[in-house]
N, C-alpha and C positions, 0 to 999 in steps of 0.2 A: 672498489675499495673505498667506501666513503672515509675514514676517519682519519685522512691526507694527514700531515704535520705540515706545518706555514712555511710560508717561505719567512728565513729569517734574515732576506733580505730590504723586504720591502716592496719586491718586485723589478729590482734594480737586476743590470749584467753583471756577474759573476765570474771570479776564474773558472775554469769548465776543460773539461778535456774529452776530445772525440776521437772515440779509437773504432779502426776501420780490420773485419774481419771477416776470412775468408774460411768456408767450409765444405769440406767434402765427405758427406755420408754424416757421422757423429761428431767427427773432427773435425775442432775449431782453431785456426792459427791465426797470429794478432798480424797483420800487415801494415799499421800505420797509429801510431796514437797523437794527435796533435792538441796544445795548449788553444785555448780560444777564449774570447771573454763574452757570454750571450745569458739569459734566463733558462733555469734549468727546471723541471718540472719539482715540486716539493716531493720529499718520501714517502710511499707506502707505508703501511704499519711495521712497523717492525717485528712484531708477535703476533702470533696466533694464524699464521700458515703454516704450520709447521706438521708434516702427512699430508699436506693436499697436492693436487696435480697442479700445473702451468709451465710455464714461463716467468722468472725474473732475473734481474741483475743487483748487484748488489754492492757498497763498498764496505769493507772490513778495515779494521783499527789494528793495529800489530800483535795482536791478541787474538785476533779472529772472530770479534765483537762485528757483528755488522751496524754501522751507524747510516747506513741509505740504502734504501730498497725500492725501485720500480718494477710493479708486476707489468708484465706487457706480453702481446701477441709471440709468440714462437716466430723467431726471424728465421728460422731452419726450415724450409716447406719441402713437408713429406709428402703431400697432395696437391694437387693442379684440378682446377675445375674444369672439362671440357664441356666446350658448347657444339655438339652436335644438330646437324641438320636435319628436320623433323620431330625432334625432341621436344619433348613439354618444356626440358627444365635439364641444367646442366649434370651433371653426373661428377663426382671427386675420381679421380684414379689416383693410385699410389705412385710413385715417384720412384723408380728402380735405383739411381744412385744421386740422391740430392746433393746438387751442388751451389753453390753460389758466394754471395759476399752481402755484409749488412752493417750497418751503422751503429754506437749506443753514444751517447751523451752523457755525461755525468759531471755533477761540481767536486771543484778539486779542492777537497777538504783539508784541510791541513793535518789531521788524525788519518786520514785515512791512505791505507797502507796496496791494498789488494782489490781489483775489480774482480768478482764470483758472477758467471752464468750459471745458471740456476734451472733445471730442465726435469718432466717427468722424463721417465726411461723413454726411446722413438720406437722397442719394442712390441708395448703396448698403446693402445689408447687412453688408460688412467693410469696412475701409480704415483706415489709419492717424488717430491722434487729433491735431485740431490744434485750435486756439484757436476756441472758439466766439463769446465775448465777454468782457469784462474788465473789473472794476469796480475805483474807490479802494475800500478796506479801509474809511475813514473821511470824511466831506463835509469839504470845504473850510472853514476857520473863514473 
């Protein structure tokens, strides 16, 4: 995604919040979200993925405006490469009931309302990305 937006920090640590999440199959539960102050990758484009396949996250404005977007690798793995013995070259197998836990990062925007996973269907191989789950940015006081 060449056409990054800047940091408009400067390159300085930022408020930042890291939320820790745990999945089984499709299902994504939030197990941890903590405040940090570290550099945070600039946004993706905000436009013009819209119908395509991947992986991203996202922060939304109380409107549902998304104002940050990082596309990034599927933290969900529905394939395992095996390296068998004899084999030229590893082979993918599908993954019967994916489980595990992953990490995202994000600056904590003072607009922004809502962290969005952002996922093709794990039905298919390709298809459009729609809402996987959606978290508050910050717990209820």
């Amino acid at each position: 995604m060449g056409d990054q937006q800047p940091m408009p920090d400067g390159g300085k640590p930022l408020p930042a919040v890291r939320f820790l999440f745990k999945y089984d199959q499709s299902k994504v539960r939030l197990v941890s979200r903590q405040p940090l102050m570290m550099l945070v990758p600039p946004s993706d484009p905000l436009q013009g993925l819209e119908g395509l396949a991947g992986f991203w996250y996202e922060l939304r404005d109380k409107t549902g405006r998304t104002i940050y977007r990082r596309v990034a690798r599927n933290p969900i793995q529905h394939h395992v490469e095996v390296h068998e013995e004899g084999a030229a070259s590893p082979r993918r197998r599908l993954i019967d009931v994916p489980s595990g836990v992953f990490t995202i990062v994000v600056p904590d925007l003072p607009e922004a309302q809502v962290l969005a996973l952002c996922s093709s269907p794990f039905t298919k191989s390709y298809g459009p990305v729609a809402d996987l789950a959606t978290f508050p940015l910050h717990t209820s006081a």
